[in-house]
C-alpha positions as CSV (number, residue, x, y, z in Angstrom):
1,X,-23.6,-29.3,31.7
2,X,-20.7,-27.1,31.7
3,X,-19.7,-25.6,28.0
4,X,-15.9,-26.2,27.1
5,X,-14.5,-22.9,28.1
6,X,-15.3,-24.0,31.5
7,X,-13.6,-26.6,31.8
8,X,-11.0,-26.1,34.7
9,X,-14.0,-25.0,37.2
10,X,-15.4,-28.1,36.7
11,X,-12.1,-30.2,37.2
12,X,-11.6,-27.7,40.2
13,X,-15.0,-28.9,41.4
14,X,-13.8,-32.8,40.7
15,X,-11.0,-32.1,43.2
16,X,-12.7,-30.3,45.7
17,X,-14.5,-32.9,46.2
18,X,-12.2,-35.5,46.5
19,X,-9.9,-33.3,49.0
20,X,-13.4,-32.5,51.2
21,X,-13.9,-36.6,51.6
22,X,-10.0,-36.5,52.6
23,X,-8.5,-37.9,48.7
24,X,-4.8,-36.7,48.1
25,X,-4.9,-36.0,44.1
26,X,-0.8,-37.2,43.1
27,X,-1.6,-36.3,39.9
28,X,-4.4,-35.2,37.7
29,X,-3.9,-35.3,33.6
30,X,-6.5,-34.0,31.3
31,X,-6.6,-36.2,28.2
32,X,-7.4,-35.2,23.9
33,X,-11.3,-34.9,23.9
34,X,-13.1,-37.5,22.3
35,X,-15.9,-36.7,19.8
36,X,-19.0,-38.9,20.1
37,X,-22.0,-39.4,17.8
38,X,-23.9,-36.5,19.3
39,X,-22.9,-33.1,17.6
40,X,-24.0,-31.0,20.8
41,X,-21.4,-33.3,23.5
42,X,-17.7,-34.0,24.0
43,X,-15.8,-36.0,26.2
44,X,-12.9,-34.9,28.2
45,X,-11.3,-38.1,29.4
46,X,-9.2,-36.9,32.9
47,X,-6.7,-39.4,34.5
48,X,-6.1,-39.2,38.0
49,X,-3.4,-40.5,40.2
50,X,-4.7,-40.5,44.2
51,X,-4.3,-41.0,47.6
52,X,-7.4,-42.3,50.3
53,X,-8.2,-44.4,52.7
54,X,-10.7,-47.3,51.2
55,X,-14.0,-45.3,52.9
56,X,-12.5,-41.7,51.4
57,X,-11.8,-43.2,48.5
58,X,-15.8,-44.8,48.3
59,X,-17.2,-41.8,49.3
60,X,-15.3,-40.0,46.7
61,X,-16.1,-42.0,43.8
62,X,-20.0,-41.9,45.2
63,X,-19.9,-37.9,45.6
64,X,-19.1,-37.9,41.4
65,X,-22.7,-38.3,40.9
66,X,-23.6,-35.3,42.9
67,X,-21.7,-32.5,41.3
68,X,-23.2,-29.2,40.1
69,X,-21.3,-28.5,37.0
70,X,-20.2,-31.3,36.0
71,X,-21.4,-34.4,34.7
72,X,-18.7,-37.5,34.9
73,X,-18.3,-41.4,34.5
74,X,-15.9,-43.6,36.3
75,X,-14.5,-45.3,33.1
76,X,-11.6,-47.3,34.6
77,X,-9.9,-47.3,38.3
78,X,-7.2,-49.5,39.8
79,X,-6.5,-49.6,43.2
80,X,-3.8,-51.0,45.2
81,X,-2.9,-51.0,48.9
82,X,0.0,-48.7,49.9
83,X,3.2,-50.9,50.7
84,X,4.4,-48.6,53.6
85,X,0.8,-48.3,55.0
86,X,-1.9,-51.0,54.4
87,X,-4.8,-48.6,55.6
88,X,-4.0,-46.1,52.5
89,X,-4.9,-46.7,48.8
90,X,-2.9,-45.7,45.5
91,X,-5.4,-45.6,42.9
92,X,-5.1,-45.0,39.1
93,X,-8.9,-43.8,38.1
94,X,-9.8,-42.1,34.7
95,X,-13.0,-40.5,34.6
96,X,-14.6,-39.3,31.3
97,X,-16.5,-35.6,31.7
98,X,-19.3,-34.7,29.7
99,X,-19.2,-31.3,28.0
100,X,-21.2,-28.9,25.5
101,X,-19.4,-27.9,22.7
């Protein structure tokens, strides 16, 4: 797990990896942290605003569970098709990442 001063390598990371499975990040809004019972953690809910075909999109969301510093959760995502292009996806995701304090 990442500690919090490290926070924006492990959103980089997040975003690399969605750009390497060909996601277009519209926006990206890092949230208050949330405390949770255990002392040692915090949350860092992160809302993002993207762009993706329906596979780039899956293999985004599947690639999550592979990252090296960080350690997420898909807490909520919406999807819906593009109006001017059917193939393309506008999704609304927010994903919560674990952190040490």
């Amino acid at each position: 797990l990442i500690i919090e001063g490290e926070i924006s390598l492990a959103i980089d990371e997040v975003t690399r990896a969605g750009k390497r499975k060909g996601v277009n990040f519209v926006s990206l809004t890092p949230k208050h942290t949330d405390e949770i019972k255990d002392p040692r953690f915090k949350i860092l809910p992160i809302e993002m605003e993207t762009d993706a075909t329906y596979q780039a999109l899956g293999e985004f969301l599947g690639s999550l569970d592979d990252l090296e510093k960080s350690s997420v959760t898909v807490e909520q995502f919406d999807i819906v098709a593009d109006a001017k292009n059917p193939v393309r996806l506008k999704a609304r995701i927010i994903i919560h990442m674990i952190f040490l304090r």
